[in-house]
C-alpha positions in Angstrom: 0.0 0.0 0.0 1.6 3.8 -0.9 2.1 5.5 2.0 -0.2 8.8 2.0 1.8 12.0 0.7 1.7 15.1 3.1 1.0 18.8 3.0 2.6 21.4 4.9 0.9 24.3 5.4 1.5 28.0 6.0 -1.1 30.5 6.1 -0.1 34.3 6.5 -3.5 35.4 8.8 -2.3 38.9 9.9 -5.4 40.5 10.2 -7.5 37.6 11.8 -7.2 38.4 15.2 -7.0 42.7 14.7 -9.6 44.6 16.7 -11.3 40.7 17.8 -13.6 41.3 20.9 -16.2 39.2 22.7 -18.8 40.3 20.6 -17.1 39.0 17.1 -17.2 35.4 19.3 -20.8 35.0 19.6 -21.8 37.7 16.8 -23.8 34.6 14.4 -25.9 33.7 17.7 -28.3 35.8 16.4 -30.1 34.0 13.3 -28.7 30.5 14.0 -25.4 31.0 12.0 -22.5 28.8 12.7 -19.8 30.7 14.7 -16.0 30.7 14.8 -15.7 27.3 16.8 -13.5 26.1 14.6 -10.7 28.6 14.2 -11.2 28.6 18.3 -10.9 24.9 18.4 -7.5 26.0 15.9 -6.0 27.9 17.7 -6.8 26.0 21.2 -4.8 23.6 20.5 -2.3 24.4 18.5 1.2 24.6 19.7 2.1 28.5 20.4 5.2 29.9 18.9 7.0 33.4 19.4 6.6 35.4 15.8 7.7 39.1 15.0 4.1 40.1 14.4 2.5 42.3 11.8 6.0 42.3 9.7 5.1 39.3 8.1 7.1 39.9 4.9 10.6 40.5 7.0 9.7 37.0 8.3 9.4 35.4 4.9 12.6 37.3 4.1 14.2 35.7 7.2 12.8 32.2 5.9 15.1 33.0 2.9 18.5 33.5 4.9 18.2 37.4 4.1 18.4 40.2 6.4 16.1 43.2 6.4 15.4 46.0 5.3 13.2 43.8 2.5 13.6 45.9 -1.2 9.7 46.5 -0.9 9.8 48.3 -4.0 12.2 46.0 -6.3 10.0 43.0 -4.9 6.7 44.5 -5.8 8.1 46.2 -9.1 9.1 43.1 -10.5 5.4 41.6 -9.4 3.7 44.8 -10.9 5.4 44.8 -14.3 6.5 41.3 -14.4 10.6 42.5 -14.6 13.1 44.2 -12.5 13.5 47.4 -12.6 16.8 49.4 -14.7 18.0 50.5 -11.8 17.4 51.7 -8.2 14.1 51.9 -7.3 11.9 53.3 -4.7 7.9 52.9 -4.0 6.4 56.5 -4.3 2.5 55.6 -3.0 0.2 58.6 -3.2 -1.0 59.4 0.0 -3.4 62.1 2.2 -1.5 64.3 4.9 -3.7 66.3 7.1 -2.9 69.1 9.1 -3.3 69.4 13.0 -2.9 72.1 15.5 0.6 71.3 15.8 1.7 68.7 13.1 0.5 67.4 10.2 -0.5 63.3 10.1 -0.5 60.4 7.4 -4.2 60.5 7.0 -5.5 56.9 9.4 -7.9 55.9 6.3 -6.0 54.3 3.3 -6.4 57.3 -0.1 -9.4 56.4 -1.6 -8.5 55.0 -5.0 -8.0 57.6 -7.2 -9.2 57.0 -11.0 -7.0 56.0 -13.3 -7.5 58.9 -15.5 -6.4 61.0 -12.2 -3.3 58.9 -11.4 -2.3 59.4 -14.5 -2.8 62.7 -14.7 -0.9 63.3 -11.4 2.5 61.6 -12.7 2.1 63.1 -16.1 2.3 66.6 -13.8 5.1 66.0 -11.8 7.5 64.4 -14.6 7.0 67.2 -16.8 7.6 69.6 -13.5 10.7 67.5 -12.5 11.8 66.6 -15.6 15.3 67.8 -15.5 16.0 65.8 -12.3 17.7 62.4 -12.0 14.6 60.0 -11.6 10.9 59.9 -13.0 7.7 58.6 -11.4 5.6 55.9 -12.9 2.7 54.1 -12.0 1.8 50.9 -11.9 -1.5 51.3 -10.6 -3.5 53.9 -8.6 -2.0 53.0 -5.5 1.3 51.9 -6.0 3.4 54.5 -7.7 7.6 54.1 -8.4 10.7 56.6 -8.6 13.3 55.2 -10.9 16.7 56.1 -10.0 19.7 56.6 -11.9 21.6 56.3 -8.5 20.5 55.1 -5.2 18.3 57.0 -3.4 21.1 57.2 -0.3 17.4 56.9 2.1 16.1 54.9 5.2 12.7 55.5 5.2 9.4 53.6 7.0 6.7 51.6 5.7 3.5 54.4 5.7 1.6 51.2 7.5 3.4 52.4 10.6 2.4 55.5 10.5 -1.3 56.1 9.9 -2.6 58.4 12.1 0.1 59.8 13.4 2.4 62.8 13.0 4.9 62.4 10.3 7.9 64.6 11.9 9.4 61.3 13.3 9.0 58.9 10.6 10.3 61.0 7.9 13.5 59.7 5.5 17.0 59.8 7.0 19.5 59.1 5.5 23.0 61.2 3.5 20.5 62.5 0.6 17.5 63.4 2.8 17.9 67.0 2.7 17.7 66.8 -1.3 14.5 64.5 -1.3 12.9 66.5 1.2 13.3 69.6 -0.7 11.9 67.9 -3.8 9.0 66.0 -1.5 7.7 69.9 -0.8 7.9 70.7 -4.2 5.8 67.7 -5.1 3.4 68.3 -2.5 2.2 72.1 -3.5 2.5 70.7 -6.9 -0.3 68.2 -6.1 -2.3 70.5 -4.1 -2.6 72.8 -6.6 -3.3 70.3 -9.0 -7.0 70.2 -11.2 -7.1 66.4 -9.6 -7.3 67.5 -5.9 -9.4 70.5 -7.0 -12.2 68.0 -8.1 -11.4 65.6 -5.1 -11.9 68.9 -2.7 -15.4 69.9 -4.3 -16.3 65.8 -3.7 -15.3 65.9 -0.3 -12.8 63.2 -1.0 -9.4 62.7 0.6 -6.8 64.3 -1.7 -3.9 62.9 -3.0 -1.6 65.7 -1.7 1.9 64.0 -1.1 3.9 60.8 -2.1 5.5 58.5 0.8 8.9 57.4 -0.3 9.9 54.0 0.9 10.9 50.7 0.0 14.6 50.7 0.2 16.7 47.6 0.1 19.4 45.1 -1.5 17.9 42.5 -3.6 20.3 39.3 -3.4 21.9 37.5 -6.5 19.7 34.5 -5.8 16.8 34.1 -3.6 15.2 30.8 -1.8 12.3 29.7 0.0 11.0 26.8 1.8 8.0 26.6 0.0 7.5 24.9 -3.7 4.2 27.4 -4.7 3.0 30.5 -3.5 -0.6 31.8 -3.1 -1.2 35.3 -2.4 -1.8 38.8 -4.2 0.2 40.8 -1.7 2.9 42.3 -3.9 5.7 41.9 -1.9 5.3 38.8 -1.0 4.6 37.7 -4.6 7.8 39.5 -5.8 9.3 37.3 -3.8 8.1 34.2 -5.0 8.9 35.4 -8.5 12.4 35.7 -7.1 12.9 32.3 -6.4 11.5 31.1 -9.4 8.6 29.6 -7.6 5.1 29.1 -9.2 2.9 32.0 -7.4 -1.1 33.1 -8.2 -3.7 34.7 -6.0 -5.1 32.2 -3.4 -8.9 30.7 -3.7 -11.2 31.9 -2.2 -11.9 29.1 0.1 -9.9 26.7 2.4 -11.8 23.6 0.2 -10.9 25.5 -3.1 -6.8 25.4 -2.1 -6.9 21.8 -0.7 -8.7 20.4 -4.2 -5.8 22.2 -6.1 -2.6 21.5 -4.0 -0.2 18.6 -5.5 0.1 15.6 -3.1 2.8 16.9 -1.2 4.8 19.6 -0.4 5.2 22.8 1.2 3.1 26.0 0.4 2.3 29.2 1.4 -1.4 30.8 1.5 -2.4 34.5 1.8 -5.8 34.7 2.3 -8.1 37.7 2.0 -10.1 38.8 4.3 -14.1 38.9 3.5 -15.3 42.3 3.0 -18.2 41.3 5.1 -20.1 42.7 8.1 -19.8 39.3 9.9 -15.9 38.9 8.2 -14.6 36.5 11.5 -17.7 34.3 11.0 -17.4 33.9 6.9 -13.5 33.5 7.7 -14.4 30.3 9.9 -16.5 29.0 7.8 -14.4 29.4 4.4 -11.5 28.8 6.2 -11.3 27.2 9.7 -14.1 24.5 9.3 -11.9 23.1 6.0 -8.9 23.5 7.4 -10.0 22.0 10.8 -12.2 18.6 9.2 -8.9 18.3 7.2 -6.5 17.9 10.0 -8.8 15.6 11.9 -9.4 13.3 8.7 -6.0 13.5 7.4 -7.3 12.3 3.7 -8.9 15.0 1.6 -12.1 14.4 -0.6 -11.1 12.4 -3.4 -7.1 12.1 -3.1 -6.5 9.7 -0.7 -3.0 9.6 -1.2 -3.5 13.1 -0.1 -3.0 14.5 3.5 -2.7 17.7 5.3 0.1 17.2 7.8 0.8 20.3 9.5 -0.4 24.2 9.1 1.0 27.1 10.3 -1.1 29.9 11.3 1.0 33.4 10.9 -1.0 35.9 12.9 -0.3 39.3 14.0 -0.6 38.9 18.0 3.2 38.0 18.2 3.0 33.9 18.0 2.1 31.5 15.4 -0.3 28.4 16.0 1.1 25.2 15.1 -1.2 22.1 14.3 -0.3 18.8 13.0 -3.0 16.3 11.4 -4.8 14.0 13.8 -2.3 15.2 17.4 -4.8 16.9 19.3 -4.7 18.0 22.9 -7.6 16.6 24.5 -7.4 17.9 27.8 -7.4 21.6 26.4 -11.0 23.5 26.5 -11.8 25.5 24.0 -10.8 29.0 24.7 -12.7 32.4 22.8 -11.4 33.9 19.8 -10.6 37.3 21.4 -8.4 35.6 24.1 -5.8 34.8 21.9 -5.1 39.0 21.0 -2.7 38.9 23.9 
């Protein structure tokens, strides 16, 4: 008889346990829905280790032998246009900057997505301003925007996640060149503020797109490798990565089920799910999710591969640990604890 081929799991979960209260645990009651006992009865008894939080992608990194800072902007380059870049790149993202009393914040809601016929329009305004210095902008989308340098940058800068909601002066690039970039970074900004785009988002009442955040910095090794053979996820870092290493990568399926029906019979992989855009989002995310992934452990064979069987998953959350579970080892004597518990 063949011996059952295994699958080893990692699932990057950063946002499944943000902002989790009491409420979210028991918010299907109502109406007879299924709750989240399944990703509680997950992450009961799994086996906790320490993990470096919400910097998921330096934590792949790590996984490949590198050190940080990660070259966010050569990673998702390469996954936004499908190449590397010519030369030294760094991400320029449009962003919102309001002014307080006594400072002036990175707005806490994301830019709403500007149209395309905007984004353009707002690059087309500041290479034709700027276009005697040593780099041009270019877009790869409305939100993810790219100088391209014809020498590096000479910058430390911070990933704008870090700083939503709070005052700029602290988090702003460092670095030998920084009084250059900050120069041109006030140039840009009354460039856009003056621009017919923000003009049109002002009489909407919509967030403007007054400023780009510079970021991204880092040394792309010769070669690159990871410990997984595929890679599913639509984060663009992440993604870059994979392409990096040669690895097969595409978005993940929408569903636990979906992912298990596609995976070969062995192997390791790594899943990025996204979140449901859903009022109930931690109940849909059991049930898409944690109920599969849960049945799957306890059966070891999936539907109709038996030579198939989920061995172990990783679950990579933000709270500072990762939950380990391996297929049919299960802690008996554990009860099951609530979901918002496990934010500490």
């Amino acid at each position: 008889m063949l011996r059952p081929m295994s699958i080893q799991l990692t699932l990057v979960v950063p946002d499944m346990l943000n902002g989790v209260t009491p409420v979210h645990a028991q918010e299907a009651v109502a109406g007879g829905q299924a709750g989240v006992e399944a990703l509680e009865w997950l992450l009961t008894l799994a086996e906790r280790r320490p993990h470096p939080g919400s910097e998921y992608a330096g934590w792949i990194w790590q996984q490949a032998g590198q050190r940080e800072p990660v070259p966010v902007a050569e990673l998702s380059y390469r996954y936004d246009f499908g190449v590397s870049p010519p030369g030294p790149v760094l991400r320029a993202d449009p962003v919102c900057l309001e002014a307080d009393r006594d400072c002036v914040r990175l707005s806490a809601a994301p830019l709403p997505m500007l149209e395309p016929a905007e984004s353009r329009q707002l690059v087309d305004e500041i290479n034709e301003q700027f276009i005697d210095e040593p780099w041009s902008l270019v877009s790869a989308n409305t939100e993810r925007w790219y100088l391209l340098l014809e020498e590096d940058a000479g910058l430390r800068t911070c990933n704008p996640e870090r700083v939503r909601g709070r005052d700029i002066h602290d988090f702003m690039p460092t670095g030998e060149r920084h009084p250059y970039w900050r120069k041109i970074i006030n140039e840009i900004q009354m460039l856009m503020f003056n621009s017919p785009v923000n003009h049109r988002r002002r009489s909407q009442a919509a967030l403007m797109a007054n400023s780009l955040w510079l970021w991204g910095e880092g040394e792309m090794p010769p070669t690159l490798s990871l410990p997984w053979v595929a890679l599913y996820t639509s984060d663009p870092v992440v993604a870059g990565m994979g392409l990096r290493a040669g690895l097969p990568v595409a978005p993940c399926p929408s569903t636990a089920q979906e992912l298990l029906d596609i995976l070969p019979t062995e192997g390791c992989f790594l899943c990025q799910p996204a979140f449901p855009a859903a009022q109930q989002w931690l109940v849909a995310f059991n049930h898409d999710w944690g109920l599969p992934i849960y049945k799957a452990l306890q059966r070891r064979l999936l539907g109709s591969h038996p030579s198939q069987q989920l061995a172990t998953v990783e679950l990579l959350t933000a709270n500072g640990v990762s939950y380990h579970l391996t297929a049919g080892k299960r802690r008996w004597w554990r009860r099951r604890r609530r979901i918002d518990t496990f934010q500490q």
